[in-house]
GURODREN-822373 format. One record per residue (C-alpha): residue in one letter; x, y, z; residue number from 1. Coordinates in nm, 3 decimals, decimal comma, always signed. Example, Ala and Ser with C-alpha at 12.3 -4.5 7.8 and 13.67 -1.06 7.14 Angstrom:
{'A' {+1,230 -0,450 +0,780} 1};
{'S' {+1,367 -0,106 +0,714} 2};
This chain:
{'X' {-1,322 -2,417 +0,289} 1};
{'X' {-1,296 -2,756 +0,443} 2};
{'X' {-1,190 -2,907 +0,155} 3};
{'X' {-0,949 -2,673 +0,099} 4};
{'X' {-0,747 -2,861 +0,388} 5};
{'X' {-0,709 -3,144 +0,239} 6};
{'X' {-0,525 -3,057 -0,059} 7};
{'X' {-0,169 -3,242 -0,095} 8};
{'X' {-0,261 -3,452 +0,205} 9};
{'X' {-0,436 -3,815 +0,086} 10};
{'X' {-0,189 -4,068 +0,153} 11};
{'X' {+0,002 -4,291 -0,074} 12};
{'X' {+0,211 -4,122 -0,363} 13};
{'X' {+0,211 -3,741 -0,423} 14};
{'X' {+0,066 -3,692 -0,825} 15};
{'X' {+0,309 -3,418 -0,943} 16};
{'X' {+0,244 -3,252 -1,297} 17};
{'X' {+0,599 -3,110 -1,444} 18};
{'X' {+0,641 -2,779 -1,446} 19};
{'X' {+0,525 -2,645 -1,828} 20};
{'X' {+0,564 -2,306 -2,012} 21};
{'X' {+0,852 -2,109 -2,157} 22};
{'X' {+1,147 -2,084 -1,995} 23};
{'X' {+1,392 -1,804 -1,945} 24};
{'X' {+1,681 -1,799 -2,183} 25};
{'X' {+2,018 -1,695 -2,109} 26};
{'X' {+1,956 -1,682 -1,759} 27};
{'X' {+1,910 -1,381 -1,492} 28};
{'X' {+2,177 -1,181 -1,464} 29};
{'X' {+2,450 -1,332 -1,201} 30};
{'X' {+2,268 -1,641 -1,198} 31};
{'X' {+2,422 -1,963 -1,110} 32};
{'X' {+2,326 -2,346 -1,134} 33};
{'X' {+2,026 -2,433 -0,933} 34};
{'X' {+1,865 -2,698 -0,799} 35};
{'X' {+1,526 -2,759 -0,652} 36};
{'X' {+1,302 -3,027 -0,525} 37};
{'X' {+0,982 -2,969 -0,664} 38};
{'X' {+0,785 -3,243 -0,510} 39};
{'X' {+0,680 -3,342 -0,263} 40};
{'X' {+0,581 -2,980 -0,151} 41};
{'X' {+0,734 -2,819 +0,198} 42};
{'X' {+0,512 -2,989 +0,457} 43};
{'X' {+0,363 -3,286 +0,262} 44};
{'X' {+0,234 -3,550 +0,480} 45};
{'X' {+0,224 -3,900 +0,377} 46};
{'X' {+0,024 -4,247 +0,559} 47};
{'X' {+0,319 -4,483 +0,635} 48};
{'X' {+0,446 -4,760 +0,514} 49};
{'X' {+0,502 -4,439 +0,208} 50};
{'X' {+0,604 -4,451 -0,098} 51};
{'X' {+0,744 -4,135 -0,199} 52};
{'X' {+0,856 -3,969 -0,528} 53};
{'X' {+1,129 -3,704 -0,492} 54};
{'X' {+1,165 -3,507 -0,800} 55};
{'X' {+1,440 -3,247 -0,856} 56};
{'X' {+1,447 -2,976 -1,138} 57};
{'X' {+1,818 -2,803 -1,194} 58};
{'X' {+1,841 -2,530 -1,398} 59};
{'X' {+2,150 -2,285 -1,512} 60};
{'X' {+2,403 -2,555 -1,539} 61};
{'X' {+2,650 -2,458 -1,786} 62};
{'X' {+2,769 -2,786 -1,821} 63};
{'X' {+2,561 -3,131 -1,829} 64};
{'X' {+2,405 -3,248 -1,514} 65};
{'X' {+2,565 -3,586 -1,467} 66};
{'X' {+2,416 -3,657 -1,094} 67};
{'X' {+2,191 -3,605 -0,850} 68};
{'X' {+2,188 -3,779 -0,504} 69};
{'X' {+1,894 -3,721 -0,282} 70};
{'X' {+1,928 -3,703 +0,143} 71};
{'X' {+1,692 -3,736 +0,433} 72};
{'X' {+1,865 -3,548 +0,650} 73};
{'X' {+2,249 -3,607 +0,609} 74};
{'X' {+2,134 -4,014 +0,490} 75};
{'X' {+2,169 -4,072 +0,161} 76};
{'X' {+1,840 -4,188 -0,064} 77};
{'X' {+2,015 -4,224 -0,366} 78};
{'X' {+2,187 -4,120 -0,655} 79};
{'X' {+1,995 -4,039 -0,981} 80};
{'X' {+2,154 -4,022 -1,337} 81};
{'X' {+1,870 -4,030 -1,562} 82};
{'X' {+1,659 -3,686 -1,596} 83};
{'X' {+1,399 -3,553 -1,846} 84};
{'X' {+1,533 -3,329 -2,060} 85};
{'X' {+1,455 -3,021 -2,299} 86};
{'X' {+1,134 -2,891 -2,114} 87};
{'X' {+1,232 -2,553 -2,298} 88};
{'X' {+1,240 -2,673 -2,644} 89};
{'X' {+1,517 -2,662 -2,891} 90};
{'X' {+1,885 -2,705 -2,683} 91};
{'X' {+2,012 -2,355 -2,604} 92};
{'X' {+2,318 -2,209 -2,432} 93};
{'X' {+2,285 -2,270 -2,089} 94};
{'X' {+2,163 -2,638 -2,097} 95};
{'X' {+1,782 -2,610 -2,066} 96};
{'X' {+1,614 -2,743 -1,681} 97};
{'X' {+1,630 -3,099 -1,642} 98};
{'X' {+1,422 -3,263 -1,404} 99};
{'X' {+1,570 -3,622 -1,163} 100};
{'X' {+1,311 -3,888 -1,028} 101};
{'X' {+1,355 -4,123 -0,708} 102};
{'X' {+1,153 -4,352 -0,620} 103};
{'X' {+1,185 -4,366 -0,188} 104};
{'X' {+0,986 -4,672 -0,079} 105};
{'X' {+0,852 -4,818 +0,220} 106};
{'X' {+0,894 -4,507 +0,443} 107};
{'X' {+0,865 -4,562 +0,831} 108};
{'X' {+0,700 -4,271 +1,048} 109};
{'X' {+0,885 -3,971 +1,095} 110};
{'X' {+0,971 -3,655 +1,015} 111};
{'X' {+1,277 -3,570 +0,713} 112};
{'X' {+1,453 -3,278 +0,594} 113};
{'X' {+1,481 -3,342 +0,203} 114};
{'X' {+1,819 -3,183 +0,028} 115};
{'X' {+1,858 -3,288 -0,325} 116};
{'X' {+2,277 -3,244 -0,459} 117};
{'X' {+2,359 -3,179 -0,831} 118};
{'X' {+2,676 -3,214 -0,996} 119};
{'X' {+2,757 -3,174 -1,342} 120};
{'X' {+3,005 -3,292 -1,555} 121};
{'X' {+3,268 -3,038 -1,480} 122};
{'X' {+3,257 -3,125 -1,083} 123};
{'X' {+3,048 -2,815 -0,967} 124};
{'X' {+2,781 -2,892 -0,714} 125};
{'X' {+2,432 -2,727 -0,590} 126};
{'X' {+2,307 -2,843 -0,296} 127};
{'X' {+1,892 -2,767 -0,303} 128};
{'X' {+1,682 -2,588 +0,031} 129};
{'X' {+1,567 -2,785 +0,231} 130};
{'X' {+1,198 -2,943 +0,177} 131};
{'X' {+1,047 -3,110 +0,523} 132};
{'X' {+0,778 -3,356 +0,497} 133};
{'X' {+0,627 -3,603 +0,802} 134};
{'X' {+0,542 -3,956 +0,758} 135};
{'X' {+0,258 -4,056 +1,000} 136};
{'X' {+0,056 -4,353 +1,146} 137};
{'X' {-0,248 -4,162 +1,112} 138};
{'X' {-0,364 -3,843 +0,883} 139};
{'X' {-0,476 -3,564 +1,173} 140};
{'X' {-0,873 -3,434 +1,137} 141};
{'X' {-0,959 -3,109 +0,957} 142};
{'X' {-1,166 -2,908 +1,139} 143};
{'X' {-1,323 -2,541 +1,073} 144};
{'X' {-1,541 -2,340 +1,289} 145};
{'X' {-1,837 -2,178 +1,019} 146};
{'X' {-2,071 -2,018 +1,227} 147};
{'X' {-1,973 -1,727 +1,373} 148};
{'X' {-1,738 -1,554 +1,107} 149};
{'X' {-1,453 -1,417 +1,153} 150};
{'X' {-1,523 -1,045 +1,226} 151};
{'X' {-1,876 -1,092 +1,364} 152};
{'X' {-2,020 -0,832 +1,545} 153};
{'X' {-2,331 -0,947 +1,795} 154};
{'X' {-2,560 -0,781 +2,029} 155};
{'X' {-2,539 -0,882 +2,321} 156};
{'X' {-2,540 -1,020 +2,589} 157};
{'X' {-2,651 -1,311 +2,422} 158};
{'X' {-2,620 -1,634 +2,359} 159};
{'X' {-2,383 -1,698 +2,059} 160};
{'X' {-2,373 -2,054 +1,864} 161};
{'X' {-2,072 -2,200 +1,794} 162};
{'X' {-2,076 -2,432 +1,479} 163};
{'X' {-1,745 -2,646 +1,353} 164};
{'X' {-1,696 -2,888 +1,038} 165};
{'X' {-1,469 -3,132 +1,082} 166};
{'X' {-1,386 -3,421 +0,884} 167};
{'X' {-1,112 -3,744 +0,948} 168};
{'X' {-0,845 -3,759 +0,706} 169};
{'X' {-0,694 -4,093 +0,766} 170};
{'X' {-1,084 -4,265 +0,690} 171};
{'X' {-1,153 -4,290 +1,021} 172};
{'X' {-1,428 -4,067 +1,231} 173};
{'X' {-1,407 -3,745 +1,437} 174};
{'X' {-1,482 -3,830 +1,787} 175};
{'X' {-1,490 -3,491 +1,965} 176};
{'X' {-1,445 -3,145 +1,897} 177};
{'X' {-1,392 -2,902 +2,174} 178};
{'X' {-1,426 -2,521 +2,180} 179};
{'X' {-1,216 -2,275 +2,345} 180};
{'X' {-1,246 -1,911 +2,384} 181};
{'X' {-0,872 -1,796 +2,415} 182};
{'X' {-0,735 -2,126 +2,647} 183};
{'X' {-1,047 -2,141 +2,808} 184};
{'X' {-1,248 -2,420 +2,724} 185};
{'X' {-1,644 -2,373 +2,655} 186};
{'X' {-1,727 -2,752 +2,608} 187};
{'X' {-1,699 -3,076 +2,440} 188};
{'X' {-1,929 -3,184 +2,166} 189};
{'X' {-1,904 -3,549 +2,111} 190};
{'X' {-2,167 -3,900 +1,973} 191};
{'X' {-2,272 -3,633 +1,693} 192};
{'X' {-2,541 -3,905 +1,535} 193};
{'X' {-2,557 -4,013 +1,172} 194};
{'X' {-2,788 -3,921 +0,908} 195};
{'X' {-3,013 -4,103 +0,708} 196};
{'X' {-3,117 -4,014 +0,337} 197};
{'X' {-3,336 -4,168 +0,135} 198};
{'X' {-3,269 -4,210 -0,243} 199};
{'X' {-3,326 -4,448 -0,520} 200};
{'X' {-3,028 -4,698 -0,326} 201};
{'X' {-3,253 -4,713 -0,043} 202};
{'X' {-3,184 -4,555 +0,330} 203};
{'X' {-2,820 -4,441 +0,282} 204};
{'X' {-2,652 -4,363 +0,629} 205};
{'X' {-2,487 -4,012 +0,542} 206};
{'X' {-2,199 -3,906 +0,804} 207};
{'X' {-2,227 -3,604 +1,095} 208};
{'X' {-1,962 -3,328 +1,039} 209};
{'X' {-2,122 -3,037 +1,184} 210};
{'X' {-2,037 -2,971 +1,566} 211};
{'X' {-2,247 -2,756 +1,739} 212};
{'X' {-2,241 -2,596 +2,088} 213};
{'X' {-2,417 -2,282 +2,253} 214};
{'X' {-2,213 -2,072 +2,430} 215};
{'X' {-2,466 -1,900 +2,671} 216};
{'X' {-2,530 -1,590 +2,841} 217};
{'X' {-2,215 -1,406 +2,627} 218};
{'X' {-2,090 -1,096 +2,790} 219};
{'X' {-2,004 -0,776 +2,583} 220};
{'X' {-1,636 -0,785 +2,447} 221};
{'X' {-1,410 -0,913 +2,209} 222};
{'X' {-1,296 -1,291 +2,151} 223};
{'X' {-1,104 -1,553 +2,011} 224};
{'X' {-1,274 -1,873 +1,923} 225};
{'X' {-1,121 -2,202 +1,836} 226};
{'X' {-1,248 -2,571 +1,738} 227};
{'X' {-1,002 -2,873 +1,864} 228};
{'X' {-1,125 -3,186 +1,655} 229};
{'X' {-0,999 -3,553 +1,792} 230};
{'X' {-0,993 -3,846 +1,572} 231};
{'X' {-1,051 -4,201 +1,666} 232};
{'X' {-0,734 -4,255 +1,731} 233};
{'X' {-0,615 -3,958 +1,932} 234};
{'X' {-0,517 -3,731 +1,664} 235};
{'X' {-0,572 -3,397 +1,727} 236};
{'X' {-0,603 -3,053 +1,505} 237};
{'X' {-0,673 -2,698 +1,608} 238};
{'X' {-0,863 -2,452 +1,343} 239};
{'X' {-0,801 -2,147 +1,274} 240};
{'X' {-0,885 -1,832 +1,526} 241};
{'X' {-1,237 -1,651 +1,469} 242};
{'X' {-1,287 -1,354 +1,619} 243};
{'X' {-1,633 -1,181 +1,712} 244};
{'X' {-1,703 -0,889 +1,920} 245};
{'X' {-2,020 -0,876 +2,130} 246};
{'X' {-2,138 -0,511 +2,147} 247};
{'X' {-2,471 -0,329 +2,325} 248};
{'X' {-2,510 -0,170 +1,970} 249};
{'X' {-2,446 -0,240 +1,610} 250};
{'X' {-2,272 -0,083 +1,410} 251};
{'X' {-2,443 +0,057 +1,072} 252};
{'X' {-2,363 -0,041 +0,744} 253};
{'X' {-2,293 +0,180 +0,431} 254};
{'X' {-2,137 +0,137 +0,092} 255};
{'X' {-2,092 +0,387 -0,197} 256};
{'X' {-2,334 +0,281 -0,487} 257};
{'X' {-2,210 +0,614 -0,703} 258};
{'X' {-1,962 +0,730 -0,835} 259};
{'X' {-1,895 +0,300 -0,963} 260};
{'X' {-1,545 +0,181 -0,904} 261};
{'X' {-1,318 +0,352 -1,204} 262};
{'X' {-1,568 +0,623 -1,311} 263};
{'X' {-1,359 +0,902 -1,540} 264};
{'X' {-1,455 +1,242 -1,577} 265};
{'X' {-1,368 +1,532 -1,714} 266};
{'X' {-1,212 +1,834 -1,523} 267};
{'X' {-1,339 +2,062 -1,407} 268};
{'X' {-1,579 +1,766 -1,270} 269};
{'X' {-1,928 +1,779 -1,092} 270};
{'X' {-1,907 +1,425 -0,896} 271};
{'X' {-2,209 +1,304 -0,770} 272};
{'X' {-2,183 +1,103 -0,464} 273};
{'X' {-2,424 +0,849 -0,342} 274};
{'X' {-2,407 +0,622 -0,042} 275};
{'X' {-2,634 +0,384 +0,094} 276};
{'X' {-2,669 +0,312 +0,472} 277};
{'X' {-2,876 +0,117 +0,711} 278};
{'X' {-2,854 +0,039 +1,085} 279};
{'X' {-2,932 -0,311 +1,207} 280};
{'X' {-3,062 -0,207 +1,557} 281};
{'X' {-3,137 +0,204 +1,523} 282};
{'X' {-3,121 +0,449 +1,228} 283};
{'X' {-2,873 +0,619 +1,047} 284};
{'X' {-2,818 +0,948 +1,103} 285};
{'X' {-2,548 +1,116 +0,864} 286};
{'X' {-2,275 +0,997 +0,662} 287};
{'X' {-1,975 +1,197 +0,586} 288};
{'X' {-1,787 +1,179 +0,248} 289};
{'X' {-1,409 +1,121 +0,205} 290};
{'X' {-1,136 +1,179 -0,030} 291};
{'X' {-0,846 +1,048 +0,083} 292};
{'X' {-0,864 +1,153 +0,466} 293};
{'X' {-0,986 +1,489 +0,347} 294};
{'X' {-1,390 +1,562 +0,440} 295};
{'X' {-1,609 +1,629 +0,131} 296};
{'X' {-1,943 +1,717 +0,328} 297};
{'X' {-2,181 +1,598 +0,578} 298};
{'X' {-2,509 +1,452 +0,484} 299};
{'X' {-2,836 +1,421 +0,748} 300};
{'X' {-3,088 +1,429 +0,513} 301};
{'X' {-3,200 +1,079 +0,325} 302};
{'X' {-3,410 +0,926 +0,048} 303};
{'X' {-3,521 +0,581 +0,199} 304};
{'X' {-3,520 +0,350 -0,097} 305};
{'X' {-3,670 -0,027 -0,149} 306};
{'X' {-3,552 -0,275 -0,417} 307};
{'X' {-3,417 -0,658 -0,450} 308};
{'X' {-3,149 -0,539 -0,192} 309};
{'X' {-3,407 -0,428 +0,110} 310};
{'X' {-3,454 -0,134 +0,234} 311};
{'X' {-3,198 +0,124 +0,322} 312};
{'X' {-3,138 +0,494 +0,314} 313};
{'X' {-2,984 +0,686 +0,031} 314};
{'X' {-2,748 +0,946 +0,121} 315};
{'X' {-2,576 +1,202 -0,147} 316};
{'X' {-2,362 +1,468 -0,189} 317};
{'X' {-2,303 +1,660 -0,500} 318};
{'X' {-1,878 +1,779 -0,506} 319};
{'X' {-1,780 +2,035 -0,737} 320};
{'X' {-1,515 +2,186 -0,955} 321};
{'X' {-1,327 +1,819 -0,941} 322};
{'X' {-0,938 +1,955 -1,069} 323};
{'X' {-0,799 +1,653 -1,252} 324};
{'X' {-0,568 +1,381 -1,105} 325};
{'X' {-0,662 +1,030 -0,902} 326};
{'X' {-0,935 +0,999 -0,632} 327};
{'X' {-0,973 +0,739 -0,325} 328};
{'X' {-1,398 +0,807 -0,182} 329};
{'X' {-1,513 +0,669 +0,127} 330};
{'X' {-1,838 +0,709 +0,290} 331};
{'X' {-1,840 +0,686 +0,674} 332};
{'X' {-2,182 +0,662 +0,825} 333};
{'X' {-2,310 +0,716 +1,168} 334};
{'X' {-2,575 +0,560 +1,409} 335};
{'X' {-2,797 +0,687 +1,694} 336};
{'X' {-2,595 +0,563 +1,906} 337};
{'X' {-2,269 +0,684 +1,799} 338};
{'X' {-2,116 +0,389 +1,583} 339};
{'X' {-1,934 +0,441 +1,286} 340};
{'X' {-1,882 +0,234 +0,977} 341};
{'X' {-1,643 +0,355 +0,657} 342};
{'X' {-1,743 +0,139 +0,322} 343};
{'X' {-1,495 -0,021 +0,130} 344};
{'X' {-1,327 +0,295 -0,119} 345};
{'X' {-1,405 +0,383 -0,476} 346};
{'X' {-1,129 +0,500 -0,714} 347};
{'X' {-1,229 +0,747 -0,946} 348};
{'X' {-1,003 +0,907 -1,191} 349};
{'X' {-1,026 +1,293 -1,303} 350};
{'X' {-0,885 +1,333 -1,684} 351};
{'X' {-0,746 +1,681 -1,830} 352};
{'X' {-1,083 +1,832 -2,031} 353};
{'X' {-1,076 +1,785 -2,386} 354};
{'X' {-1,071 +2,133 -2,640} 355};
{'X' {-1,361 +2,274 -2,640} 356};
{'X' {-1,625 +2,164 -2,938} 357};
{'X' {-1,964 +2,276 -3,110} 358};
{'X' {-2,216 +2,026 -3,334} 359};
{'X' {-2,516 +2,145 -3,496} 360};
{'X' {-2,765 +1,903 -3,380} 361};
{'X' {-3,049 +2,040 -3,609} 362};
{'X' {-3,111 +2,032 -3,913} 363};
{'X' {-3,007 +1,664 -3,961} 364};
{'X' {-2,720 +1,584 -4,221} 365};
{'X' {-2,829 +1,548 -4,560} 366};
{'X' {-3,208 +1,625 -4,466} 367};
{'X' {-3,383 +1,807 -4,718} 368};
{'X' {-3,652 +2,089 -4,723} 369};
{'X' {-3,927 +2,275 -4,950} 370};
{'X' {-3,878 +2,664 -5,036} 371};
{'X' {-3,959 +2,888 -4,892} 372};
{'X' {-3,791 +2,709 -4,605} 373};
{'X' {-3,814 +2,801 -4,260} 374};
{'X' {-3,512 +2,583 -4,085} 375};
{'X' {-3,442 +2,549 -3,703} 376};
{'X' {-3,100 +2,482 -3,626} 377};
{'X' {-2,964 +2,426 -3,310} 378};
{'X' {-2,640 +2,311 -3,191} 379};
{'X' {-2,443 +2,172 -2,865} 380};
{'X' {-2,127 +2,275 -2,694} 381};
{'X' {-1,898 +2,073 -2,453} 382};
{'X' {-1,580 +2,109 -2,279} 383};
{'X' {-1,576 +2,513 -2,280} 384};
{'X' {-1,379 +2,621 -1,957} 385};
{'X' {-1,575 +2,906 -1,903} 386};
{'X' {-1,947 +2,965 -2,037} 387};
{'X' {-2,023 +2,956 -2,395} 388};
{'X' {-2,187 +3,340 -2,468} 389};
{'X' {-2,279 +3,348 -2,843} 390};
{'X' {-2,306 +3,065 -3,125} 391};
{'X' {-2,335 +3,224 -3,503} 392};
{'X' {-2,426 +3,005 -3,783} 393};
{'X' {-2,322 +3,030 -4,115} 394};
{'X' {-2,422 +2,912 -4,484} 395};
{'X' {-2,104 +2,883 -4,641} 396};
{'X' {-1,893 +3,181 -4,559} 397};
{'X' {-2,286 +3,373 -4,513} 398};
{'X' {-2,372 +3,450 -4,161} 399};
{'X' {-2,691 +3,367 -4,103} 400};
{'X' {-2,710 +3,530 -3,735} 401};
{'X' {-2,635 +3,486 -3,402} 402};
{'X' {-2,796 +3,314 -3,081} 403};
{'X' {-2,725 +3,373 -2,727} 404};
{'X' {-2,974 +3,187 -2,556} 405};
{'X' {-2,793 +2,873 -2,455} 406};
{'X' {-2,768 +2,606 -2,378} 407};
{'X' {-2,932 +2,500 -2,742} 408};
{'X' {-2,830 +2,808 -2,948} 409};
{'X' {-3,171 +2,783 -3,153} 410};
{'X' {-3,198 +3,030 -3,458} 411};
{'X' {-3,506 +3,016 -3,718} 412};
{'X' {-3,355 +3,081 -4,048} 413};
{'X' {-3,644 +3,208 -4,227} 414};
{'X' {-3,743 +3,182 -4,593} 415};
{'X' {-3,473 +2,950 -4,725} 416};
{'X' {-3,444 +2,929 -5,128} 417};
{'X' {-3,366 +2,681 -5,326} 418};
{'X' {-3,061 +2,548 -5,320} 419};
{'X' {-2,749 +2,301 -5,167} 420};
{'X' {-2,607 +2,467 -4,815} 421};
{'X' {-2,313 +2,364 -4,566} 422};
{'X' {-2,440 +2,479 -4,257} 423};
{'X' {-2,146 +2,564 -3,959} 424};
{'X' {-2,170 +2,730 -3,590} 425};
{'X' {-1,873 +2,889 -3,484} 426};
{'X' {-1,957 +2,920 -3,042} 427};
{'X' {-1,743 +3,188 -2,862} 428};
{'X' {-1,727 +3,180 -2,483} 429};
{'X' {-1,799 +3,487 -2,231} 430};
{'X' {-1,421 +3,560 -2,215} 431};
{'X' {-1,356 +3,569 -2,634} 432};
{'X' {-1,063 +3,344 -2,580} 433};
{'X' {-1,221 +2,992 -2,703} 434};
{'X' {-1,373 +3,046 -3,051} 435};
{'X' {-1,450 +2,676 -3,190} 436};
{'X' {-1,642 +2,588 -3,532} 437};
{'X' {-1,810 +2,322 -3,586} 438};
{'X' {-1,822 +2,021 -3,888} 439};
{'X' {-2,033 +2,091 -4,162} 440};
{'X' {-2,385 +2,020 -4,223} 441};
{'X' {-2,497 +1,988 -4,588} 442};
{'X' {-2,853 +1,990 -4,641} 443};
{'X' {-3,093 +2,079 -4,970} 444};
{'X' {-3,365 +2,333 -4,981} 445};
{'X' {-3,599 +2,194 -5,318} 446};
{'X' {-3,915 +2,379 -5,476} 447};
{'X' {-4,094 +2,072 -5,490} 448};
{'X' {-4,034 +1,719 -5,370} 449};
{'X' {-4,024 +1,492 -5,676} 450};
{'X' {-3,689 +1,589 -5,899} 451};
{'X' {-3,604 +1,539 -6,280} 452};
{'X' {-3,551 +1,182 -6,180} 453};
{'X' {-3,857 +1,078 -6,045} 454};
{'X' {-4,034 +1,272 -6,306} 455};
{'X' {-3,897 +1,038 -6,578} 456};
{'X' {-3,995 +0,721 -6,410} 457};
{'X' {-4,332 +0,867 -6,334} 458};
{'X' {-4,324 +0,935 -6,728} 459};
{'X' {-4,434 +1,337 -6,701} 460};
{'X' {-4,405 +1,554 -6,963} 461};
């Protein structure tokens, strides 16, 4: 995170890479000439004596871009006539974005407005927005307070530590960093001391940025802490708020481990819900499912579970008859005490149920029997609306019979010839109004094992 301060901010010249990719031909509709300063970014700060580039991309010009000046405030930098043309390939209508260096050196301290003017050929002009950018005798620290996070919630009354990182920009050292809760001040922490490592260079002195203080005896309530770092030479920089509670009881925590994030089903859907929950100070005693802001159920009862993630206590709820559309769950558990937590949501989505369908799932496809064959065949429904009350199978157009105790549909087809047979099940639900068949299944019914074939390569008569 710290170093994520210092981005854009080591002095000397600002490295800027051109912008790259396609771009946009004709341009947006009621679009006019532009111009922009792309670098340096809005609030750049530079060491001084600075040496800055300025560049300026313009864009939309129907005509050629003969100038652009540059201004610090209403002073002029300079005029620029020279530009880098064609970033968007082949010359079309429009003129393609052109960008406009200027080299501004030897900047004194201060802060500047940047405006950058283009004018093309024709005598239209663009004036940019502005871009403001400081020029200072010394970079300000970075600081960042790590320890507590933002958000924390501690028992208390207690005593809470208060830890800051804070680095010098400008190569010097951080002197100081003071804490504050709100405006109040909770203490300077200053002469942190510098560590030694030992490697294969020897004893390598390794700079302090860690500033700690204990703020003691914390009373329950909510708070605002910030870090003020000083530099060596009196530069100062506030980080950025953390705020903690201090409570006389935890709250618990819960998340939804089923349905995962994106499940599909099919309506009508049976959605199994599971959450689990665990209370830092005190047990959990129910959790209450959500869709939406619309109350699924109420669960007390839990299965206490143990794996990599510890030990917590598994809470489900089983919701039925699921119509289709888009669903938002949330699990909101409860403490002893009264605290509430609601986990982060799961989206599930709910899909229209495909038509209804029957396989035979025995006899396999192309397996093959002796005669006098007795065959098992069994089959599988899915998707019927309402429940399946009959499956008959069929040889061919023969009906073999007719099953009605689900849900495999077994029938013994007894005493099978000889012979090739496409096997079908036609299921028909309770109310007559779904009647599905299913694909074929050819299979072979033989008197003995070896054929004609094998015979001849055994060499029998």
């Amino acid at each position: 995170m710290l170093s994520a301060l210092l981005l854009g901010a080591s002095p000397g010249l600002a490295q800027i890479t051109p912008p790259t990719g396609p771009i946009a031909w004709p341009p947006p509709p009621k679009a006019g000439p532009t111009v922009e300063i792309v670098t340096p970014s809005d609030g750049s700060m530079f060491l001084a004596p600075a040496n800055i580039q300025i560049a300026a991309l313009t864009a939309y010009f129907t005509d050629t871009v003969a100038t652009v000046e540059f201004f610090a405030g209403t002073n002029s930098l300079g005029v620029v006539t020279n530009s880098s043309k064609g970033l968007g390939g082949p010359k079309p209508t429009p003129l393609p974005e052109a960008l406009f260096w200027l080299a501004w050196s030897n900047v004194p301290p201060g802060g500047y407005a940047l405006t950058a003017t283009a004018t093309d050929l024709a005598g239209n002009a663009v004036t940019s927005a502005e871009v403001d950018i400081s020029v200072v005798t010394n970079f300000p620290p970075c600081v960042v307070i790590t320890k507590p996070k933002n958000g924390a919630v501690i028992l208390g009354p207690t005593d809470v530590k208060i830890s800051a990182a804070a680095i010098d920009r400008g190569g010097g050292t951080v002197t100081q960093v003071e804490f504050f809760e709100g405006t109040t001040s909770l203490g300077v922490v200053t002469n942190i001391p510098v560590t030694y490592i030992t490697n294969k260079q020897g004893v390598v002195p390794i700079e302090n940025t860690s500033f700690s203080l204990t703020w003691s005896n914390v009373p329950l309530g909510n708070y605002v802490l910030t870090a003020v770092a000083t530099d060596n030479d009196g530069a100062t920089t506030a980080s950025q708020p953390v705020d903690i509670s201090v409570v006389t009881n935890l709250p618990p925590q819960v998340k939804l481990i089923a349905p995962y994030n994106g499940a599909t089903y099919f309506a009508p859907a049976t959605v199994g819900i599971c959450a689990a929950a665990k209370d830092p100070d005190g047990t959990v005693v129910s959790v209450e499912f959500f869709e939406g802001t619309n109350s699924l159920g109420v669960v007390t009862n839990s299965t206490a579970v143990t794996n990599l993630a510890g030990i917590y206590d598994q809470f489900c709820f089983t919701w039925n008859g699921v119509a289709k559309g888009a669903y938002t769950l949330t699990a909101v558990a409860t403490d002893n005490a009264g605290a509430t937590t609601t986990s982060a949501p799961v989206s599930i989505t709910v899909l229209p149920p495909p038509p209804p369908s029957v396989r035979i799932t025995s006899p396999g496809r192309g397996e093959v029997f002796i005669a006098p064959a007795n065959i098992w065949i069994c089959s599988a429904t899915r998707y019927f609306p309402d429940r399946v009350a009959s499956v008959e199978y069929f040889a061919g157009t023969n009906s073999l019979g007719v099953a009605t105790n689900g849900p495999g549909f077994c029938f013994d087809w007894t005493k099978v010839p000889a012979g090739t047979y496409s096997l079908t099940a036609t299921a028909t639900d309770v109310a007559g109004t779904n009647i599905v068949t299913s694909p074929p299944v050819g299979i072979t019914v033989r008197t003995k094992w070896w054929t004609a074939e094998h015979e001849a390569v055994r060499g029998s008569p």
